[in-house]
C-alpha positions as CSV (number, residue, x, y, z in Angstrom):
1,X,120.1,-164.0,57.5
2,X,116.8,-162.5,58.5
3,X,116.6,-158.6,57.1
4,X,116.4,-155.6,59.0
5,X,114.0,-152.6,57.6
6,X,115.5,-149.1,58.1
7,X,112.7,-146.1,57.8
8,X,113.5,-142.6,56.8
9,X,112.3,-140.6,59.7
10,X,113.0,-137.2,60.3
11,X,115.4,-137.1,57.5
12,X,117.5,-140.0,59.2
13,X,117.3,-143.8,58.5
14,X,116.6,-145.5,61.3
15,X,116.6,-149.6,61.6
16,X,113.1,-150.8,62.2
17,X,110.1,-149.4,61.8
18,X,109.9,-147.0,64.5
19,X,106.7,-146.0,66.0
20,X,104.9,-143.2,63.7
21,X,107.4,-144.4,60.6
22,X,104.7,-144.0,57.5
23,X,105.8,-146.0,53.9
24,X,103.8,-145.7,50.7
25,X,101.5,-148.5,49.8
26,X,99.6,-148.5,46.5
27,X,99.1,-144.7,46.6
28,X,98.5,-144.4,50.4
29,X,100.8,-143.9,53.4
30,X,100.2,-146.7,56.2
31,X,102.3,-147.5,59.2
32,X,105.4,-149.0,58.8
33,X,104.9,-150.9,61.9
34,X,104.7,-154.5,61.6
35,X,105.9,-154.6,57.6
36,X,107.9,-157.4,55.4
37,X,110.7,-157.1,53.5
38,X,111.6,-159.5,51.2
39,X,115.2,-161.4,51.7
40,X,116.2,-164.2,50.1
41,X,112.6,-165.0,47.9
42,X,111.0,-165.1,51.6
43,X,108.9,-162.2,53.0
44,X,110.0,-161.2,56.9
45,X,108.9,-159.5,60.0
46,X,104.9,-158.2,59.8
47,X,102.8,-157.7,57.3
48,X,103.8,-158.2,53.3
49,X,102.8,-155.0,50.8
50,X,100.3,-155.9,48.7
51,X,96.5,-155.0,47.0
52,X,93.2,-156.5,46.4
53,X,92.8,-157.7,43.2
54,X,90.7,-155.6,40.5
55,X,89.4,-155.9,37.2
56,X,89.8,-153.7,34.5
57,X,88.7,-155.6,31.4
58,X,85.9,-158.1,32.2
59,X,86.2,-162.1,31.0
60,X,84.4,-162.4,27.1
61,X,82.9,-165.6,26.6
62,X,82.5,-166.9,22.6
63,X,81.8,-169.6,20.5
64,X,79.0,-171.6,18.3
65,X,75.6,-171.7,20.5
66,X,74.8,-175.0,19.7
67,X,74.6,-178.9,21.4
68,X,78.1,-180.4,21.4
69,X,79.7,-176.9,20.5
70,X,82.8,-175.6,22.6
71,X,82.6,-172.3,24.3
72,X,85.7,-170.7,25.3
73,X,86.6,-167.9,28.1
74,X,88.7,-165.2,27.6
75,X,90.1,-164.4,30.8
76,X,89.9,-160.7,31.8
77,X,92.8,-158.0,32.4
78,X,93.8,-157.7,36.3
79,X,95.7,-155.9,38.7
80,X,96.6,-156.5,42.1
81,X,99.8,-157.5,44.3
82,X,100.9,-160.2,44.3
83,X,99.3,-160.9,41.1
84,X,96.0,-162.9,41.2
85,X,95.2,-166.3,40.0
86,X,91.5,-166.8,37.9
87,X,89.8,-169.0,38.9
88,X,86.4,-170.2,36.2
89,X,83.1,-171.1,36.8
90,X,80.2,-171.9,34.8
91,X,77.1,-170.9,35.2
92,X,73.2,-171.5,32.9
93,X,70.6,-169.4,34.0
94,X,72.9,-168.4,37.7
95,X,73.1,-172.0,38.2
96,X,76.8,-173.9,38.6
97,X,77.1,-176.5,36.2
98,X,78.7,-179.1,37.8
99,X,82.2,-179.6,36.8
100,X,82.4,-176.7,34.6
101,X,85.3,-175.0,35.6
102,X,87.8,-174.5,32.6
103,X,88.6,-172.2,30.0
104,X,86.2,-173.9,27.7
105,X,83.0,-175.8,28.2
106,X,80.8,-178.0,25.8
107,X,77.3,-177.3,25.1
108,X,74.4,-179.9,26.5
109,X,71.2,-180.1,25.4
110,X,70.7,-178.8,29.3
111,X,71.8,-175.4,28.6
112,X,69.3,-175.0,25.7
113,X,67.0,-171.9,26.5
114,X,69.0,-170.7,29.1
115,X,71.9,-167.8,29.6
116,X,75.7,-169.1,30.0
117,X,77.8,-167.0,31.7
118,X,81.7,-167.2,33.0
119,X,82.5,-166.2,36.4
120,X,85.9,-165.2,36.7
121,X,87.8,-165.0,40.0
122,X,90.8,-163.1,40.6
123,X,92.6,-164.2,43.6
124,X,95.5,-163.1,45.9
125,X,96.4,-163.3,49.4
126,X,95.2,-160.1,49.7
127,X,91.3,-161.3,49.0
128,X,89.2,-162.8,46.2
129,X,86.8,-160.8,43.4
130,X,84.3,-162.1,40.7
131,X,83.2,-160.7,37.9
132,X,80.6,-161.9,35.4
133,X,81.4,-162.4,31.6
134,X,79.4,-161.8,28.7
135,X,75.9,-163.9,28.6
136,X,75.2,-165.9,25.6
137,X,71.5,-167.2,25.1
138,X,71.8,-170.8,23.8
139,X,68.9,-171.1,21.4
140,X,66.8,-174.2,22.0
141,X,66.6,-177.0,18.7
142,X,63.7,-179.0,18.6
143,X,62.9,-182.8,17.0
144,X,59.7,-183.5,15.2
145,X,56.5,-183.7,17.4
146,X,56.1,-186.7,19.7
147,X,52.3,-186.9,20.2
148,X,51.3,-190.1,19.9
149,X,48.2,-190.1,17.5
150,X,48.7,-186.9,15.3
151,X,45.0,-187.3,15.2
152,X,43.9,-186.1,18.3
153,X,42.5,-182.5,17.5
154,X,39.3,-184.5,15.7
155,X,39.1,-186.7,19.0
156,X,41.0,-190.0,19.8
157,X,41.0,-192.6,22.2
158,X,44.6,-192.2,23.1
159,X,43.6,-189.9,26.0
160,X,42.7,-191.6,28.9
161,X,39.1,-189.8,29.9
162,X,39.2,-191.3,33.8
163,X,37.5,-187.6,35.2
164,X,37.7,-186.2,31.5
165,X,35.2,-185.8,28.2
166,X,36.1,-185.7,24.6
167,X,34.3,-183.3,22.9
168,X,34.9,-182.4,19.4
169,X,38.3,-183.3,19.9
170,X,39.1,-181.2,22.8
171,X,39.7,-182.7,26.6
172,X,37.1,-181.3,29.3
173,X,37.9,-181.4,32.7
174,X,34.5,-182.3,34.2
175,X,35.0,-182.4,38.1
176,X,38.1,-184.6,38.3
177,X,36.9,-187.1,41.0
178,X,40.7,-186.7,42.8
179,X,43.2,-184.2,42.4
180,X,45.9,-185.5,39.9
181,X,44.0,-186.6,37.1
182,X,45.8,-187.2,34.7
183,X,45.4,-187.4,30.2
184,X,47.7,-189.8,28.9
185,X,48.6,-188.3,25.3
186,X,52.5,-188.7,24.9
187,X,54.2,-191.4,22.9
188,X,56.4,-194.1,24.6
189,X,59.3,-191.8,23.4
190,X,59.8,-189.4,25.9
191,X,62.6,-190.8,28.0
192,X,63.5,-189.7,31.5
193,X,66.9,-187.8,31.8
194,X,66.1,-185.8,28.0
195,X,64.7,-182.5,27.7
196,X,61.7,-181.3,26.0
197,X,59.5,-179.0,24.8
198,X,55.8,-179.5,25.9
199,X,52.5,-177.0,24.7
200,X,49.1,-177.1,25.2
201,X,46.3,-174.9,23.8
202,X,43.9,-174.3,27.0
203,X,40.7,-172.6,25.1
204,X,38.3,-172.6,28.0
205,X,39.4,-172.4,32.0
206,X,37.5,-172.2,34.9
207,X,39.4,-172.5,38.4
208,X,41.5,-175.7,36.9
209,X,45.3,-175.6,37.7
210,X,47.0,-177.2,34.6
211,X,51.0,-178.4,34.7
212,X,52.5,-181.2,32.8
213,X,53.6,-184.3,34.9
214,X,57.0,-185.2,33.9
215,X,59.2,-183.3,35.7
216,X,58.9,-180.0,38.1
217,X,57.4,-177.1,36.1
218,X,54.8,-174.3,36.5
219,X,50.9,-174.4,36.6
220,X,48.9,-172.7,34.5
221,X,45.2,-171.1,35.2
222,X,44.6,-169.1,32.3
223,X,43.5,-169.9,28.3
224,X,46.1,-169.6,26.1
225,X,48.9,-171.0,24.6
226,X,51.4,-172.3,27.5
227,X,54.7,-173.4,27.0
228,X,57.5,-175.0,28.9
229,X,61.0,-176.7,28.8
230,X,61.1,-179.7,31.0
231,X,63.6,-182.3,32.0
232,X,62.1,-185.5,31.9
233,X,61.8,-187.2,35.2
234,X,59.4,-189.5,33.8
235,X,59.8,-192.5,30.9
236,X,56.7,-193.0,28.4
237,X,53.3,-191.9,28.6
238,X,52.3,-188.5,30.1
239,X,50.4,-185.9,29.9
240,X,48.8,-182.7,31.2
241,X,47.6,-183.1,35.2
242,X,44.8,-181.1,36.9
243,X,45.7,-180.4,40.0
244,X,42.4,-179.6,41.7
245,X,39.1,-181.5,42.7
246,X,35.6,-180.0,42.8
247,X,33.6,-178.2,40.7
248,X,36.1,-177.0,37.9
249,X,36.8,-177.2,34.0
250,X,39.5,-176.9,31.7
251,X,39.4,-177.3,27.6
252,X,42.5,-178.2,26.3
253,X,42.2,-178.8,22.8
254,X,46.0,-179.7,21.6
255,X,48.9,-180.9,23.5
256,X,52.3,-180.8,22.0
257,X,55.7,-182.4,22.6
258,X,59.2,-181.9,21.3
259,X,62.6,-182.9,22.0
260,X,65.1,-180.5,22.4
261,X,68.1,-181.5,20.1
């Protein structure tokens, strides 16, 4: 049968919750107007008692930091009525990875270089929180070098010198004729869908913009050694693009690629 709240009011019980009837809830006193008991396993009349959930002891993530290796989440101390479910997600660098939404969660060759984190979220019908775990840095693993002709610092014909002059063994960018020339210097290996590791040495710049064309990645304007992670959109042969036309130069004299194990 449905249940019927009394409230102490003015040192008498009355049935109901009367108008200006307070109860304590979670340390505070809020109107008893409107609020569920609980009867038979089944909450009735207004509003059911309850708090948002909070954590007290944040989610530790641990494991090896390698390719293949298993990382595993232990899930954070809560409180909060009723008491909350946690939910996981994973995350490399703030990005989801897709699928990842366990207690554990193997290692790719994707999260290599980048900071894995577990979001945990504790949840009740009272509302949701998140809270971040530890990070762990997963340290990137390279294969031996990829470059085609190990002899290209004396000068090789394995660069393709369409808007480009060998000199000495070092590429010169002398007025490209078209923005995205290209120098083809990268062995057959590279395969689209892998990730690598790609450097050039850029002794001499002036008003070139320099990026490697097999996948999104940044441009670089100054000498120097510049290195970047890529995921390979692109199978075999590649190389370093300039992405200007004009009157500009650019020596690059070594260009480096390894694949990240």
């Amino acid at each position: 049968m449905p249940a019927t709240l009394s409230v102490k009011k003015d040192g008498a019980y009355v049935v109901g919750a009367s108008s200006g009837a307070k109860i304590k809830v979670a340390g505070a006193y809020v109107d008893a107007v409107g609020l569920k008991v609980k009867a038979g396993g089944v909450y009735q009349g207004g509003a059911s008692p309850g708090t948002v959930p909070e954590n007290t002891v944040p989610p530790v993530i641990s494991g090896t930091l390698a390719t293949g290796e298993e990382l595993t989440v232990t899930p954070g101390t809560w409180t909060g009525t009723p008491t909350p479910t946690l939910l996981h997600r994973w995350e490399a660098d703030g990005i989801p990875i897709p699928g990842a939404r366990g207690l554990t969660y193997t290692l790719t060759v994707n999260e290599a270089g980048k900071d894995v984190v577990c979001i945990e979220t504790g949840a009740n019908s009272n509302g949701a929180v998140a809270v971040d775990s530890n990070a762990l840095t997963i340290p990137v693993v390279l294969g031996p070098e990829l470059l085609l002709d190990p002899s290209f610092d004396q000068g090789t014909a394995e660069w393709n010198t369409t808007g480009w002059i060998l000199t000495l063994g070092q590429a010169e960018v002398q007025s490209p004729p078209s923005p995205g020339t290209e120098v083809y210097s990268i062995s057959n290996a590279v395969v689209a869908g892998k990730r690598y590791q790609f450097s050039m040495v850029v002794s001499a710049i002036n008003g070139a913009n320099l990026r490697f064309n097999y996948g999104p990645g940044d441009v670089f304007n100054t000498v120097g050694t510049h290195t970047q992670l890529i995921d390979a959109d692109t199978n075999g042969p590649g190389g370093i693009i300039c992405q200007n036309s004009g009157s500009i130069t650019a020596t690059v004299t070594s260009m480096s690629v390894k694949e990240v194990l």
